[in-house]
C-alpha positions as CSV (number, residue, x, y, z in Angstrom):
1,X,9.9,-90.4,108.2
2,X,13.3,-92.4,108.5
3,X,15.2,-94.1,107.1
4,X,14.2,-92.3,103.5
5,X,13.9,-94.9,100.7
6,X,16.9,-96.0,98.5
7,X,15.2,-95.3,95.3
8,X,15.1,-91.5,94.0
9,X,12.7,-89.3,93.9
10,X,10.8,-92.6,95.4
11,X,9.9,-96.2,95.6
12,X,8.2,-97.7,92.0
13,X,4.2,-97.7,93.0
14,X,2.2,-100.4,90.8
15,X,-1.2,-100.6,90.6
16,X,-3.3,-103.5,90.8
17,X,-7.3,-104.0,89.7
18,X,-9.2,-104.9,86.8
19,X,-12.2,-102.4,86.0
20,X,-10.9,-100.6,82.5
21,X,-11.0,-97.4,84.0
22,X,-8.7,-98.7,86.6
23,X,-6.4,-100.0,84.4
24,X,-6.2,-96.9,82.4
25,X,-5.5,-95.2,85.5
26,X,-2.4,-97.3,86.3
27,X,-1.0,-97.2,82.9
28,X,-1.6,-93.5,83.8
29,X,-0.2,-93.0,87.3
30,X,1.8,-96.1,87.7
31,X,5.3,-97.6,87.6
32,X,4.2,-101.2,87.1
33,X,0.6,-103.3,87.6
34,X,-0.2,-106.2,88.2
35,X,-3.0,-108.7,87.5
36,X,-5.2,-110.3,89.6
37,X,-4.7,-113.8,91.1
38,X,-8.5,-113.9,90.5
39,X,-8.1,-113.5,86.7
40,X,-7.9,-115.9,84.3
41,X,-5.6,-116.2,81.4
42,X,-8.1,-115.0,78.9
43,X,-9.1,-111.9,81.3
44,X,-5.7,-111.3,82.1
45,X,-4.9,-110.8,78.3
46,X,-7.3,-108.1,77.7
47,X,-6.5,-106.8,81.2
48,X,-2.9,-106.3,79.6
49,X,-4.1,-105.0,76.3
50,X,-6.0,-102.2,78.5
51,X,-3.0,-101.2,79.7
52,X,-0.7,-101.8,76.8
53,X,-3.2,-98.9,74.6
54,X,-3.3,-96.9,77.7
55,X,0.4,-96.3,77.8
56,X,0.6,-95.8,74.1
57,X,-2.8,-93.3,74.5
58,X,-0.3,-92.0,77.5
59,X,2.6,-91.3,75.1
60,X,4.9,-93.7,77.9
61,X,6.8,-96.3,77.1
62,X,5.8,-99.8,77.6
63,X,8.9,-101.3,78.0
64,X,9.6,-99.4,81.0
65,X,6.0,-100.4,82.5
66,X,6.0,-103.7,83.8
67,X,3.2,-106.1,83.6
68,X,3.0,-109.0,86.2
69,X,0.1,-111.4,87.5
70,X,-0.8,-113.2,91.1
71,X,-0.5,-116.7,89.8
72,X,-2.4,-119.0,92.3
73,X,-0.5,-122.4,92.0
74,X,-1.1,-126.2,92.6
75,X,1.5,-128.5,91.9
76,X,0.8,-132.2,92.2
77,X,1.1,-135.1,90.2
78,X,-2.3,-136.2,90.4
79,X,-4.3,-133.9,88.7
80,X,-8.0,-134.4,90.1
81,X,-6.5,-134.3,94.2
82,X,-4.6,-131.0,93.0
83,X,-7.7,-129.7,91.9
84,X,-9.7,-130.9,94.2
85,X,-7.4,-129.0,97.2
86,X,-7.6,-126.2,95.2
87,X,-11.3,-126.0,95.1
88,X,-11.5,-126.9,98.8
89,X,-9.5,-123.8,100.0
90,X,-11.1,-121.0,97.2
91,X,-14.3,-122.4,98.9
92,X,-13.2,-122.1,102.2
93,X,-11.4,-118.6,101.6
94,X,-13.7,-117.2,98.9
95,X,-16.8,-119.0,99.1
96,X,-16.5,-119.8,95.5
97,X,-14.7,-123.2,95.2
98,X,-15.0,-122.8,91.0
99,X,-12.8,-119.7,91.3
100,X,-9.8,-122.2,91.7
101,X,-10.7,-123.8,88.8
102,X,-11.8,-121.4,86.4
103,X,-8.0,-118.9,88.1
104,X,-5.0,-121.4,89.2
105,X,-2.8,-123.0,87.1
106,X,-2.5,-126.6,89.0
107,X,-1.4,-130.3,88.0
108,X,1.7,-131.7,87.0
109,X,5.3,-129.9,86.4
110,X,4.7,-130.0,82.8
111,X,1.2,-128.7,82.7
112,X,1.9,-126.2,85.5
113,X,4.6,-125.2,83.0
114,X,2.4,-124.9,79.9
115,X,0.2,-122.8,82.3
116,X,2.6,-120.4,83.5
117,X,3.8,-119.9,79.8
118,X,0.5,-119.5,78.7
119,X,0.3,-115.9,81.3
120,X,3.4,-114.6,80.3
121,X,2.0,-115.0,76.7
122,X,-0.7,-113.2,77.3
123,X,1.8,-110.0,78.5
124,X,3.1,-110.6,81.8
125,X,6.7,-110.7,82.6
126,X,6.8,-111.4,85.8
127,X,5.2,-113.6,87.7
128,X,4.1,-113.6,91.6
129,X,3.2,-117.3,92.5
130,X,1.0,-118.2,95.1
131,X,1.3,-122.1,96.1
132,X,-2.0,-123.0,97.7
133,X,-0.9,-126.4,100.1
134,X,2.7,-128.0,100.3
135,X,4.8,-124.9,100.5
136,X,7.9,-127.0,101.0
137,X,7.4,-128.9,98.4
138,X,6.6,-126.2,96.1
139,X,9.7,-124.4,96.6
140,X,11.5,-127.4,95.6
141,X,9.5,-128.2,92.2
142,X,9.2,-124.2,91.1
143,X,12.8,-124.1,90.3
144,X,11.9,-126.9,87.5
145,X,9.1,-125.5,86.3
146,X,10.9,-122.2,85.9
147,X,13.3,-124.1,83.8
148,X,10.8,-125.8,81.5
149,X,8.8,-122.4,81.2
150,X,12.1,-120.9,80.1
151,X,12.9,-123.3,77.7
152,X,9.9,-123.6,75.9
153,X,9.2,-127.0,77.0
């Protein structure tokens, strides 16, 4: 198959999932993993400490595994439409509209911040972020949020 990839001997492979024995096999097999948009914070930090005592059990090191999470994303100034959009497409696209609730991070700049800083508490370093409506407008706002996430505040 052409062309060959960049990266030698190959591309990183992450893993995804959440089942322990999944996660075990990723700290395991994989170069990286990464959480489940469908997590929340709380699951995601056990999820993380899975894989955190799987590498050491693995004899690898953990800072050369990274840890991310699917971060689904809501960003409006008025809390209860945010949330209310949010539950309208988890129950459109998932049938469960309390998914979007009980998953997302959604509301303000500042909370989304708190929110996002909360995950990468909990073990991720990288974050993939999902904005559920008003992709435009998201991609202007992120970059703030970034900065408040970074600065602590």
């Amino acid at each position: 198959m052409e062309p060959k990839p960049f990266q030698t001997p190959h591309p990183p492979i992450w893993f995804g999932g959440r089942h322990h024995r999944g996660l075990r096999r990723a700290a395991r097999l994989a170069d990286g993993w990464m959480g489940a948009g469908s997590t929340d914070t709380s699951q995601f930090r056990e999820h993380a400490a899975i894989i955190r005592e799987s590498l050491d059990a693995q004899g690898r090191d953990p800072a050369a595994f990274p840890i991310s999470k699917r971060v689904y994303i809501a960003l409006d100034d008025d809390h209860a439409r945010a949330e209310k959009r949010l539950r309208d497409w988890f129950g459109r696209r998932y049938g469960d509209a309390d998914l979007g609730s009980r998953v997302a991070v959604w509301g303000d700049e500042e909370t989304c911040a708190r929110g996002l800083a909360d995950i990468i508490e909990a073990g991720a370093q990288m974050l993939m972020l999902n904005p559920m409506f008003d992709h435009l407008e998201h991609l202007k706002a992120l970059p703030q949020v970034a900065a408040q996430v970074s600065s602590g505040g």
